[in-house]
Each structure stands twice: as C-alpha cells, then as structure tokens.
C-alpha positions, 0 to 999 in steps of 0.5 A, a space after each residue: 536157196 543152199 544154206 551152204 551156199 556163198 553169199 555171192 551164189 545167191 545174187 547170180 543171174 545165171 547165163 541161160 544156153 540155147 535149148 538142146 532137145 533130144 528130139 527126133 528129125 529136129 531141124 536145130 536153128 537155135 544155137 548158131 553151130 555150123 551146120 556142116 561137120 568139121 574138117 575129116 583132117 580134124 577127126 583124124 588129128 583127134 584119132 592120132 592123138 588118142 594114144 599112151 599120151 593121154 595119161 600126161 598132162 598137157 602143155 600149160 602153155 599151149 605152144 602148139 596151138 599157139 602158134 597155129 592160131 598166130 599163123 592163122 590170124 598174122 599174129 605173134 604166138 605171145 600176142 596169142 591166149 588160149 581157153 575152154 571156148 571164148 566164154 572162158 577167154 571171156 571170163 578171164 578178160 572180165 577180171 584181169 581186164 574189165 574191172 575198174 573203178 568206172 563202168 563197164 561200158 557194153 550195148 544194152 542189146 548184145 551177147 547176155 553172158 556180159 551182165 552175168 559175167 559182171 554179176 559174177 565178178 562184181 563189176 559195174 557196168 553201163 548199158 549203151 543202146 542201139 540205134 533204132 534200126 539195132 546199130 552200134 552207134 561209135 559215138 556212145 563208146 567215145 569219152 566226149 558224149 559219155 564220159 570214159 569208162 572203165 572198160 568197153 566190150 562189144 561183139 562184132 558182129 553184134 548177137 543177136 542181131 547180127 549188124 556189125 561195124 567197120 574196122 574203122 568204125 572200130 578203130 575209131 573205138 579203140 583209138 578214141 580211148 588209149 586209156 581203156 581196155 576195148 574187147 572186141 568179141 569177134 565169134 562171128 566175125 569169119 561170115 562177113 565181118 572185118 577182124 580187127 586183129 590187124 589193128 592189135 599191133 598198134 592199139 596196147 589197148 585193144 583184146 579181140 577175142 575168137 572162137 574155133 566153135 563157129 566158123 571152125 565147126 569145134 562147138 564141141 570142143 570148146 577153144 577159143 582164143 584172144 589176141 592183145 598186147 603182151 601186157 593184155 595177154 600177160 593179165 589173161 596168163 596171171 588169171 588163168 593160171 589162178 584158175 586152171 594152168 592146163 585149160 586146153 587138153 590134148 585132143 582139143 588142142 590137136 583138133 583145133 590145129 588140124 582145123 585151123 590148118 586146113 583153110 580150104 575146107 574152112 573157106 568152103 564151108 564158110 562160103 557155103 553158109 554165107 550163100 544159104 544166109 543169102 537165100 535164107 533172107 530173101 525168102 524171109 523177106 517174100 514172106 514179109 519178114 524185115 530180116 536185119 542185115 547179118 555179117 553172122 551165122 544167123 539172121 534176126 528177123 520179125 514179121 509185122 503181123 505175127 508174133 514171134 512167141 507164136 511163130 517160134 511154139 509153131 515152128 516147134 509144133 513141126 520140129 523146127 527149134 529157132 531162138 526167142 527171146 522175151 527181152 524189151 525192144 526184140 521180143 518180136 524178133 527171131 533169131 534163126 541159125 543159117 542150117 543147110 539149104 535143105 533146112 532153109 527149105 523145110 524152114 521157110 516151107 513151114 512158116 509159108 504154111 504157119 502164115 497162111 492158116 
C-alpha cells in the first residue's frame, strides 16, 4: 500500500478481466469475444477516418452515433448515451443513478464488476440469489417480498451463467417498481434474449444498457451505449461531462456506425454463433456435462465427476484457455465462449481425452 494513495484506494477490490495470454496456436474461450472478425465495412469506416481530422477533436456529443444506435435499436437519439465500452456507461449509471439511501439491490451470482463499482462509489447494496438451478426469480426484485430498494441492476442475459428472463419477466420488474431505477445490462442479449428497450417508452425508470464489444465484434473498440428517459440520460450526460466530455474518439465512432449499419453481416454472424452454441452444448452434454440453458455467447457447464479447476489447468496443458471461477455455488462450473466450429471441435476433442485418461 502507497502512502500516497487516497484513503479510499486502499479499500478497492479491483474488477479482475479474463486472461489475455500471449501464447501460440491458443484457442481463446475465456473472455466471450466474437469469434468472427468485424464487418470488412467497419475496417474501411476506420481507414477513412484516419485523415487530417484526427488533429480535432471529436463530437462531445456524439450525434452521429447516436443516431446510428437509435435507428439501430427504434429509439430516439436523445434517449440514447454513449461510452468507452458499456463498463464506462455502467460506471456512470452507478453514480448518477444507482446511489441511494437504500441498497442496491443485484443477484448475489451475476456480472463482478457490480461489487466493485459499489466499492468504488461508496454504495450499499444487497445481494439477491439464484434459484437452485441459477434463475433470476422476479419475486426478489418486487417491494412486497424485500422491501424497495434504492435501485436495481441485473444482466440480461445473466453472466456468467447465461439464463435470461423474458421481456415480461422484466417488465414485471420495472413496473412493480415506478419509483427506482432498474438497469438492465443487456451486453448479450443479441444471441437469444428479448431486448427490453421497446419497453423504455413507457417506464421513466428503466436504463438498458448494450455493448458494440459482443454481437457487434468491436471489443477492441470499446463502445457501448444506454437507452432511458430523457431524464435518466440527462443524469448519465451531467456525470460524463464531470468526467470526460469527448469519450468517444473518432475512429471508434466511425467503426461503430459502420458496424451498426451493416445488419447483414451482424445477422449472420450472430446466426453463426448461435448454431456453434447449439452444437457446442450437445456435445457437452454427451460427454456428461449439465450445460445451463444459455441466451449468450457462452455456455456455463459442470461435469458431475471432474473438477473444474482441474479441467480447466487441463485445458490449458493442450492450449486451450476457458474461464473458472473460484467463487461459492459455481466453483464446479466452466464457463466456455461459443469459438468457431473449428474450435468447438478442438474443445470437446480434448475434454473427450481429458475425460477418459
């Protein structure tokens, strides 16, 4: 510990990011990236864009990609926020919107940048858990079993398992609490769930937030976006421009048009990753793994009689990497990224192996 640090640094529990080894011939399923490149027109946006203009600086406000992201999705670009990635638009959410005098109210297994945000921010918050079988159960986020809170955030789909409610079953949600804020952090939601942005128009209260990271294939790029009431993005504006009033520059805002645009190429791959989930799963599953039903671009999957710290350090061993965490309830689990079918292949051949010595 820096005896120059700010008292609060030293209380930080630091968000931990998914392993980026450099290592050769990896088959990389640890981290949820799109395993298909972006769209060709995204690569061309950015060339274009590397001109004389870069010595400006660009739009504080994003118009352009603001509207882009409202055609997108059928909203209106001043219902629309852009950031660095949706972890900075989430970031922004937790203090202009998430900090009350009553908890926070999130599941207690759910995406871990949530705790430290809180620890961050200095916000109380109150964990809800899953089901047995890792649902979201509606009835814990409704004022008659728990009381209100001050605020609610969940992921829909959920991370790390993957399970995702209904738009009614959010719905219910955000309607059975007009008085809070409800975040819904949708940063899978294009590989099988229901958006809930439709619903923004009638609930002041409800913030769904997106990524271009995922579906879109720009985790290199970091943009991500929210869509709310004009009050809700007028709280996210005042934060951001506290903080950063150019948080989009101008080869990211480029590339995220261009890839927002071009919804063929985004339909067909997305289809792409849904079809490996499938095949992915089903080989799993004959290999005796329970795989939870996944609206993502992962699976999260444990095998009765193996552990998974030792599935995963084999994996690793034939230079395969997937994600482990060593936290209560899922420490048996993996969670594996949808790769290309090549590397559903090279996966479910090594655990075939892996099970069998």
């Amino acid at each position: 510990m820096s005896r120059f640090w700010s008292p609060v640094v030293g209380t930080l529990s630091p968000y931990v990011p998914g392993e980026q080894p450099k290592l050769q011939n990896l088959v990389k399923l640890n981290t949820n990236e799109h395993p298909y490149g972006p769209s060709p027109k995204v690569l061309d946006a950015i060339r274009a864009a590397c001109d004389d203009t870069l010595k400006l600086y660009p739009d504080p406000s994003s118009d352009r990609l603001r509207e882009a992201i409202a055609t997108a999705v059928g909203a209106q670009p001043q219902q629309v926020f852009v950031g660095n990635g949706s972890d900075e638009v989430l970031a922004h959410a937790f203090l202009a919107l998430l900090k009350h005098d009553r908890p926070l109210r999130f599941p207690d297994i759910t995406y871990s940048f949530y705790p430290v945000y809180c620890g961050l921010y200095g916000i109380e918050f109150e964990l809800m858990p899953l089901t047995a079988d890792f649902r979201i159960d509606v009835e814990d986020y409704l004022p008659a079993r728990h009381g209100q809170a001050g605020a609610i955030i969940f992921p829909n789909p959920n991370a790390p398992t993957g399970r995702a409610l209904s738009a009614a079953e959010v719905e219910r949600i955000v309607a059975g609490n007009p008085d809070t804020v409800v975040v819904v952090d949708e940063a899978y939601v294009d590989f099988g769930a229901e958006s809930v942005i439709p619903l923004v128009s009638r609930y002041d209260n409800l913030l769904v937030v997106q990524t271009l990271s995922k579906s879109r294939s720009l985790a290199g790029l970091r943009v991500g976006f929210a869509v709310g009431s004009a009050a809700l993005i007028d709280g996210l504006e005042r934060v951001k421009n506290s903080f950063n009033s150019y948080p989009i520059d101008r080869l990211a805002s480029a590339g995220a048009v261009a890839a927002l645009e071009d919804t063929e190429y985004f339909e067909q791959t997305r289809n792409a990753v849904i079809e490996t989930r499938s095949r992915m799963t089903a080989g799993l599953e004959s290999l005796g793994f329970e795989v939870l039903p996944s609206a993502a671009n992962f699976v999260f999957a444990r095998h009765p009689e193996k552990d998974a710290a030792t599935l995963a350090a084999a994996l690793r061993e034939r230079s395969i990497i997937v994600r482990h965490f060593r936290h209560a309830r899922i420490d048996q689990f993996l969670r594996i990224t949808v790769g290309t079918e090549g590397q559903c292949d090279m996966l479910l051949q090594a655990l075939d192996k892996i099970l069998q010595a």
